[in-house]
C-alpha positions in Angstrom: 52.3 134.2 54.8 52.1 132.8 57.9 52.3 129.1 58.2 50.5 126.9 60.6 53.5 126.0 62.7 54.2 129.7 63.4 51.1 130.6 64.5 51.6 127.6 66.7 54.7 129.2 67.8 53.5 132.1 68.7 50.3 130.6 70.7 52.7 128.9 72.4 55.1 131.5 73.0 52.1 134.2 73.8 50.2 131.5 76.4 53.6 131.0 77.7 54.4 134.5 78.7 51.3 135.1 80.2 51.9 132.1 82.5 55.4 133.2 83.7 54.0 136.7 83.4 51.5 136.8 85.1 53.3 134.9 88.4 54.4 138.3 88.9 51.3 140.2 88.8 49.6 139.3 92.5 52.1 141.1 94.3 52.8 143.4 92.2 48.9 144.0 92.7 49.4 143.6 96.7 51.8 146.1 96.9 49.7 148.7 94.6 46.8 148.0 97.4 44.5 146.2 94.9 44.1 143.1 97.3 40.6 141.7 94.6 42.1 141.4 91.9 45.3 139.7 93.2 43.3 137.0 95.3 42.0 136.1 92.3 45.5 135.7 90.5 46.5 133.7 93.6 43.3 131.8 93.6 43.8 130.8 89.7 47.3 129.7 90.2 46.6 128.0 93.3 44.9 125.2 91.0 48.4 124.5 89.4 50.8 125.3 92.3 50.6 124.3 96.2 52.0 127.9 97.1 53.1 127.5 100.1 54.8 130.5 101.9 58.3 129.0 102.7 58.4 127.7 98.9 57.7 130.7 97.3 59.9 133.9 96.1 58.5 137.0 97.8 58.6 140.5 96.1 59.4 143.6 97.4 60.5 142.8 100.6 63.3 143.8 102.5 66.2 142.9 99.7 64.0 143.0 96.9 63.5 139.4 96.4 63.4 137.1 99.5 62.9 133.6 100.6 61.6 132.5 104.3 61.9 129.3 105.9 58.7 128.1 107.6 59.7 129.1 110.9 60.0 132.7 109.4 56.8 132.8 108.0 54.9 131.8 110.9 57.0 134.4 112.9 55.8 137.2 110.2 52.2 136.0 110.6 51.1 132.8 108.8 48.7 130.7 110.5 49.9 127.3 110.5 47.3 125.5 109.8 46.5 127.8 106.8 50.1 128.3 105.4 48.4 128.6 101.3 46.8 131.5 102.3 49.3 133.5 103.4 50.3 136.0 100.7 52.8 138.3 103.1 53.0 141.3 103.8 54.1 145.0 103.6 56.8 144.7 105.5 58.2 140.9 104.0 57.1 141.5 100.5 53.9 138.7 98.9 55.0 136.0 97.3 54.5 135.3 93.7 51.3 133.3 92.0 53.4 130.3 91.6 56.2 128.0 94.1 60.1 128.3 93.5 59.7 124.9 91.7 57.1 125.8 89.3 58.0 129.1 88.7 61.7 127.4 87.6 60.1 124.7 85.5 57.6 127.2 83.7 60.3 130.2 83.1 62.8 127.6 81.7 60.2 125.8 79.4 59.0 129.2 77.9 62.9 130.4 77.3 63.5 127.6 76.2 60.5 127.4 73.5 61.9 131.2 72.4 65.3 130.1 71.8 64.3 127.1 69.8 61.8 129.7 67.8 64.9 131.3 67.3 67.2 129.0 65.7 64.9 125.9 64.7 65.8 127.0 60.9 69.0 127.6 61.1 69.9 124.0 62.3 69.4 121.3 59.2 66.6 118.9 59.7 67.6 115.5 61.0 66.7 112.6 59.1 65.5 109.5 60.9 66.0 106.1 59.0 64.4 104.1 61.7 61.3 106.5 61.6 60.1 105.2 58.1 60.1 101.7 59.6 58.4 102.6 62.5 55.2 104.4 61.1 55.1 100.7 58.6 54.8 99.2 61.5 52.2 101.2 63.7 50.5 100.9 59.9 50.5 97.2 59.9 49.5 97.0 64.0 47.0 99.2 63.8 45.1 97.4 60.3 45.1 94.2 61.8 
């Protein structure tokens, strides 16, 4: 039987590897030629992530994965003015649905929240004496 912390888990785990996942799907999309359906991905992580061009990881460009400074981008074709919108393009690679820095904060917190799955019972359960007095305390505040 599954128990409520599991399924918690797993939610976590499951929302978790759609989040990092999915980064990876608008240029992946891009490069298949499906341009809809990848605006949208970039659209929907555009609400969590600035995305600009020169902060991004780009996908199948010339080494597989690149980075480009800002001078680069413009020189590949990014309007200034209008650097979010910029995706990239056949010849660069498109840049994920997430920034470097998000992409690294996101990807560590989900592996992260697998290895703890892993091994959170194997390791013995800490005990925290000062915790008892605490909660007496938030009791007694919280009463009065």
């Amino acid at each position: 039987m599954t128990s409520w912390g599991d399924a918690q888990d797993e939610t976590y785990s499951g929302s978790g590897h759609c989040l990092v996942g999915g980064t990876l799907l608008p240029p992946v999309l891009m490069s298949m030629g499906l341009q809809g359906p990848a605006k949208v991905l970039y659209w929907l992580y555009g609400l969590n992530c600035h995305q600009l061009p020169q902060r991004s990881y780009f996908l199948f460009g010339p080494d597989g994965v690149n980075t480009y400074s800002l001078e680069q981008v413009v020189d590949w074709g990014a309007d200034p003015a209008h650097l979010r919108g910029f995706v990239g393009n056949a010849r660069m690679g498109f840049k994920l649905g997430m920034a470097q820095r998000n992409t690294a904060i996101y990807t560590t917190v989900f592996v992260a929240g697998v290895a703890y799955g892993l091994v959170r019972r194997r390791r013995p359960r800490l005990r925290w004496p000062l915790g008892r007095h605490c909660r007496g305390f938030y009791l007694s505040t919280a009463s009065s």
